[in-house]
SENU-131759 format. One line per 4 residues: number of its first residue (from 0); their letters; for each residue x, y, z of N, C-alpha, C, CB. Coordinates in nm, 4 decimals. Glycine has a CB too. Example, Ala and Ser with C-alpha at 12.3 -4.5 7.8 and 13.67 -1.06 7.14 Angstrom:
# residues 2
0> as> 1.3190:-0.5690:0.7800:1.2300:-0.4500:0.7800:1.3200:-0.3300:0.7800:1.1308:-0.4473:0.9046; 1.2850:-0.2250:0.7080:1.3670:-0.1060:0.7140:1.2900:0.0030:0.7870:1.4084:-0.0598:0.5725 $
This chain:
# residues 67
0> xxxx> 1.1661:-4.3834:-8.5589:1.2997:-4.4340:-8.5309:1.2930:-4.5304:-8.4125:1.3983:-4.3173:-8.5021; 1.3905:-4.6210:-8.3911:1.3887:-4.7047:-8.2965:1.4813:-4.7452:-8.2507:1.3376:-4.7818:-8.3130; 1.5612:-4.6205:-8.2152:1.6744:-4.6111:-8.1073:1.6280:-4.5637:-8.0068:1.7882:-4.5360:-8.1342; 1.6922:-4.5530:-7.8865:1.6260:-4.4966:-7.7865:1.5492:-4.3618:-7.7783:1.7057:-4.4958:-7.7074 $
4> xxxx> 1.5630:-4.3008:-7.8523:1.5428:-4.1784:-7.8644:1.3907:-4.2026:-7.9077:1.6461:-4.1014:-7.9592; 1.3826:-4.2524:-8.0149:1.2617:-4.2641:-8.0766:1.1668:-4.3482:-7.9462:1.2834:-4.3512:-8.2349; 1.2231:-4.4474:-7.8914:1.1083:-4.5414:-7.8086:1.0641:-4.4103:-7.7278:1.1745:-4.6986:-7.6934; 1.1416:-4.3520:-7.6133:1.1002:-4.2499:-7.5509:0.9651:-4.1174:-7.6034:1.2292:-4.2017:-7.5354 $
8> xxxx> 1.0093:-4.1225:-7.7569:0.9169:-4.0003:-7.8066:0.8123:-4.0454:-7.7799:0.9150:-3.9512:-7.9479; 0.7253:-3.9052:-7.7500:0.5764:-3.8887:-7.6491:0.5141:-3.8566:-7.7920:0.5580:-3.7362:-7.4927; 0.3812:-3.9950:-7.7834:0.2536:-3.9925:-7.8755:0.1688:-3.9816:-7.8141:0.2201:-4.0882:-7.9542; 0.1166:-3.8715:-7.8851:-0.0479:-3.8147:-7.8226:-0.1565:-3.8698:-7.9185:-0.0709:-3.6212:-7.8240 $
12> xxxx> -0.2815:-3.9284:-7.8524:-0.4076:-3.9507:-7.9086:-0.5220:-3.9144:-7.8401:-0.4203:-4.0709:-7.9361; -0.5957:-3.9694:-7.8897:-0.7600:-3.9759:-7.8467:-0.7851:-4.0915:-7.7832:-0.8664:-3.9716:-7.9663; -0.8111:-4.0877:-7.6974:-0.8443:-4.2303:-7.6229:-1.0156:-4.1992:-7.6220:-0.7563:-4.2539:-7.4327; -1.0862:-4.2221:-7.4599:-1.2558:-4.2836:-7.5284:-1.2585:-4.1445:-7.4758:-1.3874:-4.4468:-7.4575 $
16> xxxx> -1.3758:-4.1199:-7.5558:-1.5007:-3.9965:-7.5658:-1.4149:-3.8723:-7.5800:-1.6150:-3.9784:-7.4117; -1.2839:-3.9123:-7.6936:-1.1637:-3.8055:-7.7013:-1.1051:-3.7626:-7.5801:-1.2045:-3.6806:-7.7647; -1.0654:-3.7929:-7.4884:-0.9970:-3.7580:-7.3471:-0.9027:-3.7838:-7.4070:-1.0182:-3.8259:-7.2051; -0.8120:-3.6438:-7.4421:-0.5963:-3.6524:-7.4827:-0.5149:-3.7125:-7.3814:-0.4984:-3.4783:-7.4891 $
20> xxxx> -0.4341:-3.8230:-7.4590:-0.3652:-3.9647:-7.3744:-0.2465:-3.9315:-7.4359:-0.4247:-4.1463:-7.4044; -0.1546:-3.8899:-7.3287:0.0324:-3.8998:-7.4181:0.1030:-3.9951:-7.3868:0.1520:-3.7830:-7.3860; 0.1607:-4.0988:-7.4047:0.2332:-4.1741:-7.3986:0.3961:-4.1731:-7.4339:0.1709:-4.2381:-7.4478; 0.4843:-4.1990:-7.4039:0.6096:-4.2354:-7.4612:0.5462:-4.3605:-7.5580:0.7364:-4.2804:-7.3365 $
24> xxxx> 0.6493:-4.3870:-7.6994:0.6062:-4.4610:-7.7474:0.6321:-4.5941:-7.7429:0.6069:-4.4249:-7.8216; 0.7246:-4.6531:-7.6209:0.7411:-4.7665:-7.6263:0.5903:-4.8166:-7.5231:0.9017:-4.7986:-7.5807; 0.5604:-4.7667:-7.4380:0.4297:-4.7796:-7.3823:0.2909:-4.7902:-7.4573:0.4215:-4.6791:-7.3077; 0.3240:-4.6971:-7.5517:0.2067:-4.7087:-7.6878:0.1947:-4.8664:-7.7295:0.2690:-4.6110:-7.8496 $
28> xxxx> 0.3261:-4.8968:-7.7800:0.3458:-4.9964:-7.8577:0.3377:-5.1535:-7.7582:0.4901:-4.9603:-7.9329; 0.3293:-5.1269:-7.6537:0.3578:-5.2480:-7.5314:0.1519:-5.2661:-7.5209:0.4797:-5.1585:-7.3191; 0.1089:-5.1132:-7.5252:-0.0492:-5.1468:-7.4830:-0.0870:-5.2215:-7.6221:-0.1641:-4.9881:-7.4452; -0.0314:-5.1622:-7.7351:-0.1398:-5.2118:-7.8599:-0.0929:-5.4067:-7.8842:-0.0920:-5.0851:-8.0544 $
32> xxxx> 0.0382:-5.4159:-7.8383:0.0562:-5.6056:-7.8048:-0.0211:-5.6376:-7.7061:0.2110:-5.6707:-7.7502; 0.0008:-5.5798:-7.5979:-0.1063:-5.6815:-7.4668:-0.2419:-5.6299:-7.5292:-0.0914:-5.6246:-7.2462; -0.3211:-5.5761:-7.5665:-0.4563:-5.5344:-7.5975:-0.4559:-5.6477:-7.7111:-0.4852:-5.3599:-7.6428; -0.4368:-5.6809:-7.7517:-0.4505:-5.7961:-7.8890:-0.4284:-5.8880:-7.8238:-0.3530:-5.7993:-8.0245 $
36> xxxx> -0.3220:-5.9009:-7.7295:-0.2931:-6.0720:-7.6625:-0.4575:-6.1326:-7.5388:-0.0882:-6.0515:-7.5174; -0.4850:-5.9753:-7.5198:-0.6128:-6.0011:-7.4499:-0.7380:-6.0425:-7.5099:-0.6436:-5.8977:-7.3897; -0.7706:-6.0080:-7.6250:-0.8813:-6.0301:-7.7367:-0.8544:-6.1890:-7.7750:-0.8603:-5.9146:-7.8855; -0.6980:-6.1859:-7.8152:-0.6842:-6.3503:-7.8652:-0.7083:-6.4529:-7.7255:-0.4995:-6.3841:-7.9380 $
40> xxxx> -0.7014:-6.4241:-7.5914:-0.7294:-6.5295:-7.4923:-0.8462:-6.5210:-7.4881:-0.6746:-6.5272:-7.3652; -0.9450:-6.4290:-7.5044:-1.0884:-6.4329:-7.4567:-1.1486:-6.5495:-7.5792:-1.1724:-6.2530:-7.4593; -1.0899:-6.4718:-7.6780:-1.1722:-6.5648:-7.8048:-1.1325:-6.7349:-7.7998:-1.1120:-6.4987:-7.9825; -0.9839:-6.7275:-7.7120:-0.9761:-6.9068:-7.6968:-1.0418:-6.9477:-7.5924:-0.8307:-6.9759:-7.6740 $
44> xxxx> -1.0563:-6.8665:-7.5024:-1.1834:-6.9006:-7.4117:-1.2626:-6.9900:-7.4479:-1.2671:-6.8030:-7.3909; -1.3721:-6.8817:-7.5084:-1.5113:-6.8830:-7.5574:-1.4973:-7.0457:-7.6813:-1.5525:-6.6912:-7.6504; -1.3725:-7.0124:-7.7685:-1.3379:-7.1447:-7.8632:-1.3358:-7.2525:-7.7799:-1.1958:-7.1437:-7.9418; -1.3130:-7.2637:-7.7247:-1.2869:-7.3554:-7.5837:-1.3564:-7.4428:-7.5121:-1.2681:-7.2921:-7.4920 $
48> xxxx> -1.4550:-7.3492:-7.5147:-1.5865:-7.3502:-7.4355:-1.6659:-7.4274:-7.4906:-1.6542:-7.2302:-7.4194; -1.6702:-7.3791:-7.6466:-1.7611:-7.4448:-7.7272:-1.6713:-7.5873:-7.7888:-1.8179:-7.3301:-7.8496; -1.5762:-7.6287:-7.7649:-1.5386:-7.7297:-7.7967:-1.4512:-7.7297:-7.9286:-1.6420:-7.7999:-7.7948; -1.4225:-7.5979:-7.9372:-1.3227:-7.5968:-8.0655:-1.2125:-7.5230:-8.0141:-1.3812:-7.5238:-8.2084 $
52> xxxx> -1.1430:-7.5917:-7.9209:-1.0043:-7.5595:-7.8457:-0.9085:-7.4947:-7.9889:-0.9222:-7.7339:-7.7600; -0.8123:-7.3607:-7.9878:-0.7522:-7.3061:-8.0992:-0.5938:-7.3698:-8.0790:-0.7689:-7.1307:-8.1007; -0.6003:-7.4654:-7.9881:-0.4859:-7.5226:-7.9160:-0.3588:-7.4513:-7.9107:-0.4580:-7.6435:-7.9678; -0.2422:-7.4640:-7.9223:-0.1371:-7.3796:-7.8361:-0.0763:-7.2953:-7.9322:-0.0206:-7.4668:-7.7568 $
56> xxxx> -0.1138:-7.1519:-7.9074:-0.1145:-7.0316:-7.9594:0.0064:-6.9467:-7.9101:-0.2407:-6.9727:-7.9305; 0.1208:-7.0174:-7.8850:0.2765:-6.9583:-7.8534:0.3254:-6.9353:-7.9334:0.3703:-7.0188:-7.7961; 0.3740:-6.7793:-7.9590:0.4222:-6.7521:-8.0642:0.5884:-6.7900:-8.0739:0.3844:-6.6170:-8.0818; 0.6217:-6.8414:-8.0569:0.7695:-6.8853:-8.0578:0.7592:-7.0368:-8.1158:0.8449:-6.8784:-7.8938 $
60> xxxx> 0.6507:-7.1248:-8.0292:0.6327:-7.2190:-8.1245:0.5802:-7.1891:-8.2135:0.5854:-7.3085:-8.0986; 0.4906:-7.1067:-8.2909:0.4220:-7.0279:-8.4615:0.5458:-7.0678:-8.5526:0.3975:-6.8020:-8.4683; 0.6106:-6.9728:-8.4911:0.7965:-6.9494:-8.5605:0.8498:-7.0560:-8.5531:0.9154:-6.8488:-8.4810; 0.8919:-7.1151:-8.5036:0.9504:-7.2537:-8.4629:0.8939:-7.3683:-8.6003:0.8760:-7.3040:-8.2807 $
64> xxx> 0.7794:-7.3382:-8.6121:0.6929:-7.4696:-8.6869:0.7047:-7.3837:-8.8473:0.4772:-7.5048:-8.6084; 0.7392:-7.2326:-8.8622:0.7746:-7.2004:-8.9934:0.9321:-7.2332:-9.0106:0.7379:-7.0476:-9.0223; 0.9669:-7.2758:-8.9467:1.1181:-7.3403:-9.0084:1.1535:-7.4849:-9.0594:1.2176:-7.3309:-8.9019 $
């Protein structure tokens, strides 16, 4: 659910070498966006680097350019 009620509900996992991690789930859901937004800057880095710039990766302009 994703009324308040639901963002608040506490998700439990496995994080590394199984150490139990509870989270509320809007915190869940905030790490698994920035953890992906971090992978996609490294890799434009490195694209970058090597001369194949992935050029401007704003998702509002993404959306913007599907209309």
């Amino acid at each position: 659910s994703t009324d308040d009620a639901g963002w608040e509900r506490t998700v439990e996992f496995e994080f590394q070498r199984g150490s139990p991690l509870r989270l509320p789930m809007w915190q869940t859901v905030l790490q698994v966006m920035l953890h992906g937004i971090q992978h996609r800057a490294e890799a434009a880095v490195l694209l970058t680097r090597a001369g194949r710039s992935p050029g401007n990766m704003d998702y509002i302009l993404w959306l913007l350019g599907r209309a």
